[in-house]
LUMTITOR-64381 format. One record per residue (C-alpha): residue number from 1; residue in three letters; z, x, y. Coordinates in pm, whole numbers. Layout:
% LUMTITOR-64381
<atom NUM, Ala, <Z, X, Y>>
...
END
This chain:
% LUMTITOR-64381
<atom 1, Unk, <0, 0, 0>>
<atom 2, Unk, <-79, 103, 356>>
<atom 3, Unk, <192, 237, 629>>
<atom 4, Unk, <34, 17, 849>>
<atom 5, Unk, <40, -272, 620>>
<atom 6, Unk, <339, -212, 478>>
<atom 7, Unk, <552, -180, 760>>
<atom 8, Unk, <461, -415, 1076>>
<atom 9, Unk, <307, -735, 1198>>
<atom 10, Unk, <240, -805, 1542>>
<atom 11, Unk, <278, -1171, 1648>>
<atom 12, Unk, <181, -1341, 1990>>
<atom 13, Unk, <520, -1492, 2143>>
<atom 14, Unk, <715, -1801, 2019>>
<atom 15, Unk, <486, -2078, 2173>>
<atom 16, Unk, <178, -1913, 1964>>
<atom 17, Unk, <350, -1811, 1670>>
<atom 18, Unk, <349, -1972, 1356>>
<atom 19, Unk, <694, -2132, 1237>>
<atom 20, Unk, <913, -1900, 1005>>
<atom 21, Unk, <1081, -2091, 817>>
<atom 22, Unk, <1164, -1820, 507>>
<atom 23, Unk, <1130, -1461, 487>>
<atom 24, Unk, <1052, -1273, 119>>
<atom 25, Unk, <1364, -1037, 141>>
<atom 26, Unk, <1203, -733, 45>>
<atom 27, Unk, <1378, -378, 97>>
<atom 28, Unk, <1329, -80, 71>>
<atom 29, Unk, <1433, 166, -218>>
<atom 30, Unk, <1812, 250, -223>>
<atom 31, Unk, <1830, 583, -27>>
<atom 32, Unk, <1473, 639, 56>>
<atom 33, Unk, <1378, 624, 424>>
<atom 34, Unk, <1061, 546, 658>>
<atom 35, Unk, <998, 594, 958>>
<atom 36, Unk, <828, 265, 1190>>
<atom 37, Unk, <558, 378, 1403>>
<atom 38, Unk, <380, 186, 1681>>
<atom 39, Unk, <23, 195, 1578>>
<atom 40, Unk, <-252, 220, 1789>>
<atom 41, Unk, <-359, -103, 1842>>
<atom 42, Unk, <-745, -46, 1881>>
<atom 43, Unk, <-749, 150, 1548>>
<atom 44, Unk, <-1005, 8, 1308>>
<atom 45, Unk, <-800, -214, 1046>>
<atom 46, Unk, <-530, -338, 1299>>
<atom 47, Unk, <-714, -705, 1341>>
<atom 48, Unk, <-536, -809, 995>>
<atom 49, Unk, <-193, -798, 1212>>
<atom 50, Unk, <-304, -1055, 1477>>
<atom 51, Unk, <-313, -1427, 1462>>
<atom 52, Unk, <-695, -1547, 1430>>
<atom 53, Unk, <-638, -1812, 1659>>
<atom 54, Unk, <-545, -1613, 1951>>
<atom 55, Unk, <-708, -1301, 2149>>
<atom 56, Unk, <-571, -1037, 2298>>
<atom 57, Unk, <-575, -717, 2497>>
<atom 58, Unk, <-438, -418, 2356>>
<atom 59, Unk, <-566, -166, 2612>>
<atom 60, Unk, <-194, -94, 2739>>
<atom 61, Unk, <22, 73, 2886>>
<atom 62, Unk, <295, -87, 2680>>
<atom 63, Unk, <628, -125, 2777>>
<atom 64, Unk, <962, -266, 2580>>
<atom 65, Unk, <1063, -514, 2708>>
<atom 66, Unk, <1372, -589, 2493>>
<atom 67, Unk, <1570, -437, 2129>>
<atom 68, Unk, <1677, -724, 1913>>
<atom 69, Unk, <1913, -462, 1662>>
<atom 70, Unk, <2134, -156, 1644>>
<atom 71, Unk, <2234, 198, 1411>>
<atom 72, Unk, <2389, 18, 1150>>
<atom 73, Unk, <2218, -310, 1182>>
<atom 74, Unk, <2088, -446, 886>>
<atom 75, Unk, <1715, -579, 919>>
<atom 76, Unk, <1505, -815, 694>>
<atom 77, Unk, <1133, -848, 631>>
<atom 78, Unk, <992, -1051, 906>>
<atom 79, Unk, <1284, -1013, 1179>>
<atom 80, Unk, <1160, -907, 1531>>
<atom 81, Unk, <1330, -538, 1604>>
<atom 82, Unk, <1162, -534, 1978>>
<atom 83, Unk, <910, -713, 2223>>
<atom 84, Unk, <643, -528, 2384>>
<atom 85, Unk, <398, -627, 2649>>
<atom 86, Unk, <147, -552, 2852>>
<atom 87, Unk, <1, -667, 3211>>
<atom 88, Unk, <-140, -996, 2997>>
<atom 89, Unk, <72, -1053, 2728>>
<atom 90, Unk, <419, -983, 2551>>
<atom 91, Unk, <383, -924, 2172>>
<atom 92, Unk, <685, -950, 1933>>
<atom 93, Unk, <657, -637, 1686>>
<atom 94, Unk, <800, -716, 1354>>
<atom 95, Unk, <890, -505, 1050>>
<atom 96, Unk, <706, -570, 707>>
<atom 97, Unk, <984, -459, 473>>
<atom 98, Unk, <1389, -493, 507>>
<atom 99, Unk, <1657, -190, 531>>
<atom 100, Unk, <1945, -106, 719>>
<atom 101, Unk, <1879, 111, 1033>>
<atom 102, Unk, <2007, 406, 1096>>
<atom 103, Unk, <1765, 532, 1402>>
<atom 104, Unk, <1676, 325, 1702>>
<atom 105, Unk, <1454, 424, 1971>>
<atom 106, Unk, <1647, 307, 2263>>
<atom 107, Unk, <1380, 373, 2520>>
<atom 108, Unk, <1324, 169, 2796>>
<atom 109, Unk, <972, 206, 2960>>
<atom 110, Unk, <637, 276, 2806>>
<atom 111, Unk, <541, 341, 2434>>
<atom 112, Unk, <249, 495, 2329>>
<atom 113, Unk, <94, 494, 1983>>
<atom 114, Unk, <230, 724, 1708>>
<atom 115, Unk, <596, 752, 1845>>
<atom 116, Unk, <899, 611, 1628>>
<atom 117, Unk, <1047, 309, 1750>>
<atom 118, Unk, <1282, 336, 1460>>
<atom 119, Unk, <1417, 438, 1107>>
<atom 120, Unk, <1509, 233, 795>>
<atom 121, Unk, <1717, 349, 505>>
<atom 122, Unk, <1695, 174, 190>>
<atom 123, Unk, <1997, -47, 69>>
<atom 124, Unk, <2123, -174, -264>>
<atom 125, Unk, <2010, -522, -212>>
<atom 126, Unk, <2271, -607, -506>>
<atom 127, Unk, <2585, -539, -312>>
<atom 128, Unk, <2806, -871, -231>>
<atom 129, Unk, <2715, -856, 152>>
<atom 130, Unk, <2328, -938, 76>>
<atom 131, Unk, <2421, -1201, -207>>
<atom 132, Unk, <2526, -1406, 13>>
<atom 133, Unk, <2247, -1358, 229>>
<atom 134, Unk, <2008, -1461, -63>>
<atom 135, Unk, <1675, -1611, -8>>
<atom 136, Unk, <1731, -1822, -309>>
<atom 137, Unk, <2026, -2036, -74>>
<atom 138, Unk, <1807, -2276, 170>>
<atom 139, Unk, <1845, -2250, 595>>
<atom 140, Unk, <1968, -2552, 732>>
<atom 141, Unk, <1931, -2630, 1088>>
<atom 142, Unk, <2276, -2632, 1235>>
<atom 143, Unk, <2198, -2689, 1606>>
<atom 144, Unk, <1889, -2723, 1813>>
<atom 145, Unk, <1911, -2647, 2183>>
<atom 146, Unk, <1599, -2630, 2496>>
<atom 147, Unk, <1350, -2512, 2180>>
<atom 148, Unk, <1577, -2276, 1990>>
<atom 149, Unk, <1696, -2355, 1679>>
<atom 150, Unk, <1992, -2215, 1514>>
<atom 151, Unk, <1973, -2209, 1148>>
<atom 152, Unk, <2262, -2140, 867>>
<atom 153, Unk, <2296, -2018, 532>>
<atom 154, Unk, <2612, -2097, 381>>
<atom 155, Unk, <2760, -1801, 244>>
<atom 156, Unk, <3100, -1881, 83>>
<atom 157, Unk, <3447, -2047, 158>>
<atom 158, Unk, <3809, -1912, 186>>
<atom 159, Unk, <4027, -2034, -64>>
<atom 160, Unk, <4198, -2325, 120>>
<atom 161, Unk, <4044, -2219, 418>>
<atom 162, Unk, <3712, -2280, 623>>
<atom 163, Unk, <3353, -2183, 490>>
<atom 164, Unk, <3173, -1896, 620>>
<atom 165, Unk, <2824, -1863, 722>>
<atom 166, Unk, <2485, -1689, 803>>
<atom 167, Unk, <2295, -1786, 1101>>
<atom 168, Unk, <1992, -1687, 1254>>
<atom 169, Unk, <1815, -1833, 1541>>
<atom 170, Unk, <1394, -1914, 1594>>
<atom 171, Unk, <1143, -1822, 1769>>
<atom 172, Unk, <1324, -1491, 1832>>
<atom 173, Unk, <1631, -1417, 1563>>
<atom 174, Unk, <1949, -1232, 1758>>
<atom 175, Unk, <2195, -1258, 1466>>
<atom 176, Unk, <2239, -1005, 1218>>
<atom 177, Unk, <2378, -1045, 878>>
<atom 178, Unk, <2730, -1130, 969>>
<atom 179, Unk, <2969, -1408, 912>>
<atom 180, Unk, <3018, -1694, 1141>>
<atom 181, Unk, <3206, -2020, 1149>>
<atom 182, Unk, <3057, -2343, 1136>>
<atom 183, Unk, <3198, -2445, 1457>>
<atom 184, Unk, <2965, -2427, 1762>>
<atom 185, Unk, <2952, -2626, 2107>>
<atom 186, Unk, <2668, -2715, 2301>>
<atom 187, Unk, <2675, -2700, 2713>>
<atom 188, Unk, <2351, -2710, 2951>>
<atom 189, Unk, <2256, -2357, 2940>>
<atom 190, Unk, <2334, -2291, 2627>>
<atom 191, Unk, <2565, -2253, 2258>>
<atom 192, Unk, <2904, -2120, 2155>>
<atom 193, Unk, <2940, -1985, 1835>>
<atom 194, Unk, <3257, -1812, 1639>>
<atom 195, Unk, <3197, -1450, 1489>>
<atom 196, Unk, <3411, -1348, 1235>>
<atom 197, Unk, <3502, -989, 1301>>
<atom 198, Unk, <3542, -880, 895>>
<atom 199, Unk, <3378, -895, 596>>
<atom 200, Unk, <3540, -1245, 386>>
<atom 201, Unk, <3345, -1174, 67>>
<atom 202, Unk, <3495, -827, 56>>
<atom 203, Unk, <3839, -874, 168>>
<atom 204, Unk, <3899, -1204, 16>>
<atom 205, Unk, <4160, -1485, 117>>
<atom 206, Unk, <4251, -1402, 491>>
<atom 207, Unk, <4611, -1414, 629>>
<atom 208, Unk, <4515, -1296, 996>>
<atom 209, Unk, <4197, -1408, 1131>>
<atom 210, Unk, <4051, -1267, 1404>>
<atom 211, Unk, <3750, -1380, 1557>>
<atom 212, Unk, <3524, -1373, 1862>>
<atom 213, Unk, <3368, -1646, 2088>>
<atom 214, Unk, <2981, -1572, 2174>>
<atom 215, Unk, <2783, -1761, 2331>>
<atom 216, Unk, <2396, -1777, 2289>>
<atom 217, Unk, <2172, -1872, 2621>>
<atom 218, Unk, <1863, -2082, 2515>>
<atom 219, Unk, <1652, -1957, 2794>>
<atom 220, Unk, <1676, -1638, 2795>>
<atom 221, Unk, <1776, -1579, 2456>>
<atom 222, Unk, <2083, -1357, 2547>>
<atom 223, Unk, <2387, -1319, 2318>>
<atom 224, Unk, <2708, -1244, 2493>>
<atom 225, Unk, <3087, -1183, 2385>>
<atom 226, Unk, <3307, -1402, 2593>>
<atom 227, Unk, <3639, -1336, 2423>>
<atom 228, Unk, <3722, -1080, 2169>>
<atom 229, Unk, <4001, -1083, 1870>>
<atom 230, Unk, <4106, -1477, 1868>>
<atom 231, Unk, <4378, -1502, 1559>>
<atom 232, Unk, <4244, -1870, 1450>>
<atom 233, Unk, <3989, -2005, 1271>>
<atom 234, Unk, <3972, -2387, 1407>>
<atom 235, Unk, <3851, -2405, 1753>>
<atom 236, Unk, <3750, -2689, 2049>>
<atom 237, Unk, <3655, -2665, 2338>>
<atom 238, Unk, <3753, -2894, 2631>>
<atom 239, Unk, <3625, -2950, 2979>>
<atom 240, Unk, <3873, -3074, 3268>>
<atom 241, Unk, <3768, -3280, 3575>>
<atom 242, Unk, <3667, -2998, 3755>>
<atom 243, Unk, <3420, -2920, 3534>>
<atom 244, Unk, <3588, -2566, 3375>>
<atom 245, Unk, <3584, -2514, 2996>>
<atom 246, Unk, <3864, -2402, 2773>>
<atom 247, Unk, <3862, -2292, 2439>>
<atom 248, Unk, <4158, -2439, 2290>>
<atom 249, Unk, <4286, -2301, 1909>>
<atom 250, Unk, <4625, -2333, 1718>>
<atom 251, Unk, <4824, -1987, 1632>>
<atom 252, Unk, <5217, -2005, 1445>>
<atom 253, Unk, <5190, -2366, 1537>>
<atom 254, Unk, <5143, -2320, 1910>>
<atom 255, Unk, <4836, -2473, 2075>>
<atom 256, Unk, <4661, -2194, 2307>>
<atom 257, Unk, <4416, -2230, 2581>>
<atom 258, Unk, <4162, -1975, 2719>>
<atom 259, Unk, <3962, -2074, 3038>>
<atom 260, Unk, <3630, -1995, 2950>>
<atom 261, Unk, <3426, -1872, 3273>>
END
């Protein structure tokens, strides 16, 4: 199999782009690592990337515009790692195969053909963590906000405790493979979501949880960290008269409330 073919799609942004419902979950080796090049674009045998139904110029320059993942983040065939665009249009540059990554290119300005936007290392795709992140479990749609859609994959349950989830979001996908609650609350520029901060397959029934409150914008796509380290798992959120938000959770029997800004 080609590089090229092997390791990256270009797509034309969300409004053009056909629906991904499902990706095929392929990774690479355990161990082995490549290296994902931006192509040049105008090479003969690049048309096979592009949608038929659309045109495009690829005569540059082209800048990123914005990184989707991190060292460390785990990435799966068909997930965006970066947008790139030119004076006409922005393309999202996607990776062909699944690994973890342990090189980013964090460069902000131009990119020219041939240089590394990144480097995957293979994982063992049998370890607990991807399990539960198994193709073989069906996405649900969990919440739908101003044309994003937030999907989940549930994942498991603590013992006497809330179920934990996957989640990742369409068009553009800005979750990795953690673990999230199922609790989430809608507002008019966007979602809040829970994040746990550990690893509940791994570490089994918790005594101490300790999450954090995100929250996603719908417009511009941004995913933020309002409050870190919040020992509960049951959350809700309440808005006063004057319009101000609180997230309000239960901790040694004690109801708390954070103002949410």
């Amino acid at each position: 199999m080609s590089f090229l073919k092997l390791l990256h799609k270009l797509f034309f942004p969300p409004k053009t782009s056909p629906k991904k419902l499902s990706y095929k979950g392929t990774f690479l080796p355990e161990g082995k690592q490549q290296e994902i090049i931006f192509p040049n674009l105008n090479s003969v045998g690049m048309e096979s990337t592009f949608s038929s139904k659309n045109s495009i110029d690829t005569g540059g320059p082209y800048q990123i515009k914005k990184w989707f993942y991190n060292v460390g983040d785990i990435i799966e065939e068909g997930d965006v790692l970066c947008t790139i665009e030119t004076e006409k249009v922005t393309m999202e540059f996607e990776v062909a195969i699944g690994g973890q990554i342990s090189f980013i290119n964090q460069k902000k300005g131009t990119v020219s053909p041939g240089e590394t936007l990144a480097t995957l290392t293979g994982i063992q795709t049998k370890s607990t963590h991807l399990k539960s992140y198994d193709n073989s479990k069906p996405w649900a749609i969990m919440v739908y906000h101003q044309g994003t859609r937030i999907r989940s994959k549930h994942a498991g349950e603590i013992r006497f405790g809330p179920a934990f989830l996957h989640l990742k979001s369409e068009p553009i996908n800005v979750f990795g493979n953690q673990f999230f609650g199922d609790w989430f609350y809608k507002t008019q520029q966007g979602i809040y979501l829970q994040l746990w901060n550990s690893n509940p397959i791994k570490e089994g029934v918790h005594t101490k949880a300790n999450n954090d409150l995100l929250f996603l914008n719908t417009e511009t796509k941004e995913l933020t960290t309002i409050k870190k380290g919040i020992p509960s798992f049951f959350w809700s959120i309440e808005e006063n008269e004057h319009g101000k938000l609180f997230l309000i959770y239960n901790t040694d029997n004690r109801e708390k409330r954070i103002e949410i800004a």
